[in-house]
N, C-alpha and C positions, 0 to 999 in steps of 0.2 A: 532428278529434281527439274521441273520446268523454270525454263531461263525466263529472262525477263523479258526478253521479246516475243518468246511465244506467249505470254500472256498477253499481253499485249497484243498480238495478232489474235488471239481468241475473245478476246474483246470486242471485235469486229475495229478496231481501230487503225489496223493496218493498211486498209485500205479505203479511208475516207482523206479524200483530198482538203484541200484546206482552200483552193484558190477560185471563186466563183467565176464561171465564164464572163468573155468579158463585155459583154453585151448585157449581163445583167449587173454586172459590178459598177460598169459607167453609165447605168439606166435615171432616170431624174425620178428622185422619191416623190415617192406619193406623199400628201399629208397623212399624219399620224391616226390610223381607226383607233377612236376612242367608243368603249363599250360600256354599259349600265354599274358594268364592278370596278366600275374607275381603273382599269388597267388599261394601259394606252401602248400599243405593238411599237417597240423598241425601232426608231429608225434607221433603215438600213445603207450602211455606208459601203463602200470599197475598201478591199484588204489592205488594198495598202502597196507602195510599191517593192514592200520587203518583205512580204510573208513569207512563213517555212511551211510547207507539210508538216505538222507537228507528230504525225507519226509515225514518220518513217524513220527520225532517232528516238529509242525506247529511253532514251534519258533525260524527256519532254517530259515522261509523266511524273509529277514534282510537286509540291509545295513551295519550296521554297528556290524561286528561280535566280537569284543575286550572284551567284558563282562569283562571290569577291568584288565585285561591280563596286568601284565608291559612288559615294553618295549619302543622302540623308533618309533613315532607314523608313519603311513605307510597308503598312499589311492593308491591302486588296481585299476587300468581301465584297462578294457580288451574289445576291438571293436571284433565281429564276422561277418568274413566274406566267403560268399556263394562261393564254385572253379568254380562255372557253370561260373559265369560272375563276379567275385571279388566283388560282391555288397553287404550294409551291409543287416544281415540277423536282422531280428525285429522278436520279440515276442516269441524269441527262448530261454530257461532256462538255467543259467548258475550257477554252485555248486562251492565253493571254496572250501580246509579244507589244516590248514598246521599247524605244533608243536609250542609250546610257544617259550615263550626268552630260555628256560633252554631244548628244544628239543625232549619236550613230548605233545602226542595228547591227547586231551579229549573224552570222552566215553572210554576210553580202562583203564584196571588195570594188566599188566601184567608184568613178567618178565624184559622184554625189554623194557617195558612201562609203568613205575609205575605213573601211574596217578589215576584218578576220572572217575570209569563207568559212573559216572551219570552227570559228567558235560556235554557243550553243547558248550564251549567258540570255537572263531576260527572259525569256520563251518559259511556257510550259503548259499543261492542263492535268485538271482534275475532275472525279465524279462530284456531282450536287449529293448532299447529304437530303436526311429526313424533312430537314425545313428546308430544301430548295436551295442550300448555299456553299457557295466553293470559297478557300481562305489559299491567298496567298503573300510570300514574304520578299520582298524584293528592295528596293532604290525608287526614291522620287527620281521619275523622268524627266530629262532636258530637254531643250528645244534644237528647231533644227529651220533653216531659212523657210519661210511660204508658210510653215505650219503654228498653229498653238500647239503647247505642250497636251498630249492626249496619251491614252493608251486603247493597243487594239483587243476585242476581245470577239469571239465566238463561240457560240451556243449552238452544239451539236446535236440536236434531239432526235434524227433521226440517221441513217442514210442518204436520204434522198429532201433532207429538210436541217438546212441550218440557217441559223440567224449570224450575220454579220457586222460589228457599230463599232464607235469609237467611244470610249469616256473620255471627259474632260473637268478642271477642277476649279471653284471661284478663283477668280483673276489675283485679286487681292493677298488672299492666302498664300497663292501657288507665289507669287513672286518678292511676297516677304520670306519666302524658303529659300530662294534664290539671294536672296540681301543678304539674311544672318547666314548663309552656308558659301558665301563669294568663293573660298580656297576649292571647294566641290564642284562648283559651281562657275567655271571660269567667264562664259560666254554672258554671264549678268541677267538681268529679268529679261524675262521673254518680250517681245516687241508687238508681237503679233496680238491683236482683238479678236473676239469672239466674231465680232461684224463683219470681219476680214478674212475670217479663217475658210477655208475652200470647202470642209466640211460643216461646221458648226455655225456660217453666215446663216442657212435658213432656218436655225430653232435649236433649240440644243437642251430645252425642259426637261428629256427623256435620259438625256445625257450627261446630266452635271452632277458630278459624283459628290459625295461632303469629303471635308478634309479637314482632320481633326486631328490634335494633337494625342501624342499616344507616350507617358513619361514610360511604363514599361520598357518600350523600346529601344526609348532615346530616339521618336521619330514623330509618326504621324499615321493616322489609321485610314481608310476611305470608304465608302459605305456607296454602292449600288443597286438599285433592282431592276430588275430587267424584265421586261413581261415578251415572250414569242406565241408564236401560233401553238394553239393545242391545248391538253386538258390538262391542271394540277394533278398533283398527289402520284400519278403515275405515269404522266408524259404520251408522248403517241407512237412509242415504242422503238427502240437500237436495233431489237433485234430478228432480224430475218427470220421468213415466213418456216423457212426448211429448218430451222433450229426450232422452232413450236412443233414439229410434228414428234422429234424424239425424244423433245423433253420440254418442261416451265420450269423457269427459278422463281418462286415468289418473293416477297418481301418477306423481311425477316418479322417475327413479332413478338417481345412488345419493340416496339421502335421508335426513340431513343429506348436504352436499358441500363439499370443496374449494374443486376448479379449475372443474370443470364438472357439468354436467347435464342429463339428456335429457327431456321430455316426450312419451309417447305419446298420440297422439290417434288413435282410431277412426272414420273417418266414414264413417255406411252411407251417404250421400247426398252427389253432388256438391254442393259449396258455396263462398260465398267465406268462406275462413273468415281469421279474425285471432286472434293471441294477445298479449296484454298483461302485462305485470309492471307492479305497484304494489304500494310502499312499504305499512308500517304507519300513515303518517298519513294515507293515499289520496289519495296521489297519484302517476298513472303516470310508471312511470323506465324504461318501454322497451315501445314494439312489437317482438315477435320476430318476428312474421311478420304478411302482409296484401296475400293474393292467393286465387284459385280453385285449389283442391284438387278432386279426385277418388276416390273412394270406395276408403277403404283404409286400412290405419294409416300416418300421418304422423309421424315424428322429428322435433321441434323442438329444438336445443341448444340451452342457454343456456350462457354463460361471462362470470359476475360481472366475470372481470379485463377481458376486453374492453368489456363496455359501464361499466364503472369506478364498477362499483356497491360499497359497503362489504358486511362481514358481515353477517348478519342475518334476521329472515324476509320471507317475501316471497307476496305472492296474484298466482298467475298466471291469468289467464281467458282461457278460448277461447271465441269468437262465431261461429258458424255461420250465415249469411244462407242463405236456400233460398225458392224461392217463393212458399213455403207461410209464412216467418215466420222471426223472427230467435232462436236460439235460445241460451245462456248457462253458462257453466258455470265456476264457480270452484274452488282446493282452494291448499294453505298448501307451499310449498317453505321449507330454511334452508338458507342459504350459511353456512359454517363459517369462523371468521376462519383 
């Protein structure tokens, strides 16, 4: 059985850093390129002075990043979309990481951050489904001196291309959460202005998330869209050039689905190859397949009812073994309740 890291490593995730140089991190933004499809290129901020590599622990990739965190409960949607044509962008990685109730990050033990090296809480990332959106389950975030309350995010769409911002949420809202939640809440409404804030002084249009009550929860919901470089519908590709020569993973189709659903796979080189489905908390809920193929497109059906899987989204990966090396490829299906 492949472990969870090696999926992960076959993912190509392994080895994408998280931390921009820093020459381009502390670079002064451009103003916003606004284009004809009213999509305006997300502004790019600095990580932050707490980021993790979120992939080098395989227990980033998550949904639901709270690890017991108090707080007043809080679900993150964030839709990504392509500037080429405003369309959503699918099978593109997306990283959260933002402070507890009390305004400190986990992994760090410092001065200014007296926390837990070794924890892991807050953090995580997931694939963009069909419509371009990743769902996450966390804690409204605290504040912390110098800062407004915000969350970090990044949008991974390539290798050699990520997008880096912060969200942040109406004043108003966020700090009537702060009043009615005082005991979670000990340090009281945030102090800090948007006017003030070291990131969000020059504009913050592209970054101000909604923030809505959500009775489900017993919390509050948040809603983003995020527009980067590149084209919808299929993004401008994760995956390396040398993995197209031994094989394509298509999209699955119909996509959303039902009852069922088909995966095309391309292999220009005999191989053995195998495909997996795994859950949003990562972990696999079905081999489809796992035998020697021959050079040609392959059908793979899934059908939810028979392996008795629930609604929902799902990361299906196909593995190409060939003499020459073993080769990876991930991208985002949803099964429709």
């Amino acid at each position: 059985m492949m472990k969870r890291k090696d999926f992960l490593k076959g993912a190509g995730l392994a080895s994408l850093g998280l931390v921009l140089p820093k020459s381009k991190a502390m670079a002064e933004r451009k103003p916003p390129l606004k284009v004809t499809n009213d999509c305006v290129l997300i502004p790019s901020e600095t990580a932050g002075p707490f980021p993790l590599d979120l992939t080098e622990n395989n227990t980033f990739f998550r949904q639901d990043i709270t690890e017991g965190q108090a707080g007043v409960p809080l679900q993150v949607r964030l839709k990504v979309l392509g500037l080429e044509n405003c369309g959503p962008m699918q099978n593109v990685r997306v990283n959260i990481w933002h402070c507890t109730n009390e305004g400190v990050y986990s992994g760090y033990n410092t001065n200014n951050n007296p926390g837990d090296a070794d924890a892991t809480h807050l953090r995580g990332y997931q694939f963009t489904d069909a419509n371009g959106e990743v769902e996450f389950t966390t804690i409204f975030p605290g504040w912390y001196n110098g800062r407004i309350c915000h969350i970090h995010f990044q949008v991974y769409v390539s290798s050699s291309y990520a997008a880096v911002s912060q969200l942040t949420f109406p004043v108003e809202t966020k700090n009537a959460i702060y009043t009615s939640n005082a005991a979670l809440y000990p340090d009281g409404t945030d102090p800090m202005s948007l006017a003030n804030d070291m990131v969000f002084s020059d504009g913050y249009d592209q970054q101000m998330a909604t923030l809505e009550e959500n009775a489900e929860i017993d919390g509050y919901s948040s809603y983003l869209e995020i527009t980067v470089q590149g084209s919808g519908v299929t993004g401008i590709g994760r995956i390396e050039h040398e993995t197209k020569k031994v094989f394509e993973l298509g999209q699955n189709f119909p996509n959303p689905y039902l009852e069922k659903t088909t995966i095309p796979i391309d292999l220009k080189q005999a191989a053995e190859l195998k495909v997996e489905l795994w859950n949003l908390a990562g972990r696999k809920v079905a081999t489809l397949l796992n035998e020697r193929r021959g050079v040609g497109v392959h059908q793979i059906e899934v059908n939810p009812n028979q392996l008795r899987l629930p609604a929902g989204n799902y990361v299906y990966q196909a593995i190409a073994t060939t003499d020459e090396g073993t080769y990876c490829w991930p991208k985002m299906m949803t099964a429709l309740p």
